[in-house]
N, C-alpha and C positions, 0 to 999 in steps of 0.2 A: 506623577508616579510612572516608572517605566515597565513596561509589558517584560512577563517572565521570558527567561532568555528559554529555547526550545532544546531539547537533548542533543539531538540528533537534526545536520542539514538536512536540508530538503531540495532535490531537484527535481526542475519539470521536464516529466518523463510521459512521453506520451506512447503507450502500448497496449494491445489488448490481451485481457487477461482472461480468466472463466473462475468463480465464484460460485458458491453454495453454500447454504447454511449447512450447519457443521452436523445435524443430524440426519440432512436430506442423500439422497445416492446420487454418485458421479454425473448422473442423468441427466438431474435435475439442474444442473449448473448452467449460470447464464454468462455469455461472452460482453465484459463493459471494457471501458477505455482509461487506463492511468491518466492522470493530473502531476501528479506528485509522487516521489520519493523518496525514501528515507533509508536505514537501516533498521529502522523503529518504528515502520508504517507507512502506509499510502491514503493518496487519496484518487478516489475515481469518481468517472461518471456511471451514475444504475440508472436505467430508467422502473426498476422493480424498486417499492420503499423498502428499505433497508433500518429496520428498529433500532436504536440505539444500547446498546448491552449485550445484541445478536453477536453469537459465534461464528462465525464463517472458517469455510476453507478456502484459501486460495492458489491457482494453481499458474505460477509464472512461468513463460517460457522465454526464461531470457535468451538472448542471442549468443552464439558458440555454447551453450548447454547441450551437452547430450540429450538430458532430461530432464521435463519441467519439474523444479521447485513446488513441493508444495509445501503452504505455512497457514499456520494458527493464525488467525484473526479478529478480533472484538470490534462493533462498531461503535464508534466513541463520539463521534456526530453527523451531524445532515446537515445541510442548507441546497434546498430544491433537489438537484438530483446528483449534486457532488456530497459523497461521503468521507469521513475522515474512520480509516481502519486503522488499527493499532497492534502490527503482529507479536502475538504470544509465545511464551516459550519456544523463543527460535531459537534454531540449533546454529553453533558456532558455523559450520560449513555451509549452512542456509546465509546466514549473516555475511561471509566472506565473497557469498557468490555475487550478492546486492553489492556490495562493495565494488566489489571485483566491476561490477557493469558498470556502475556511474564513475568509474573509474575512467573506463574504457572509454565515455562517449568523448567525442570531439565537440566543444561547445555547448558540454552542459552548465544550464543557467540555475542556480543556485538563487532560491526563491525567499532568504530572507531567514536569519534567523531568531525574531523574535516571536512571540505568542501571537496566535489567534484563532478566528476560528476556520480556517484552514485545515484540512487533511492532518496526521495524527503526527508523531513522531516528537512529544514533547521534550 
């Protein structure tokens, strides 16, 4: 039987980001490091546990952005300290901007399109 194909590629993307559950204040956000990404989700390194269900904020500061991206996020799995998040009602210009970058990189490595438990973006 073959593994579900995924939505959405996935490239490895290594960046750091800052994160906070979606009730907590700006404050309280912790700076981790991209794995993966998608248009449909990331995955990073926390070393904070990261519940599964948990809402987060995340605030991307991609490269040639004026100003960081921020997007809805749900955590959709663990394994040790890499998370798989799965951004929520992103907004089209949100969607375009992620595009827009893995677009841009020179030699990004596209990590596989079928199922697992790997970072989110199914």
């Amino acid at each position: 039987m073959e593994a579900p194909q995924r939505r959405y590629k996935r490239f490895k993307v290594d960046i750091r980001i800052k994160i906070r559950r979606w009730e907590e204040a700006d404050e309280s956000a912790i700076v981790v490091r991209t794995y993966e990404l998608s248009e449909g989700g990331m995955s990073v390194y926390a070393a904070e546990a990261l519940e599964i269900g948990t809402f987060m904020l995340a605030e991307l500061a991609l490269p040639n952005m004026v100003k960081a991206l921020r997007v809805r996020a749900v955590v959709r799995n663990r394994r040790g300290f890499r998370c798989g998040l799965e951004f929520v009602d992103l907004a089209a210009g949100g969607r375009f901007e992620i595009l827009r970058y893995l677009g841009s990189i020179e030699g990004v490595r596209e990590t596989g399109t079928t199922g697992g438990a790997t970072g989110s973006g199914r």
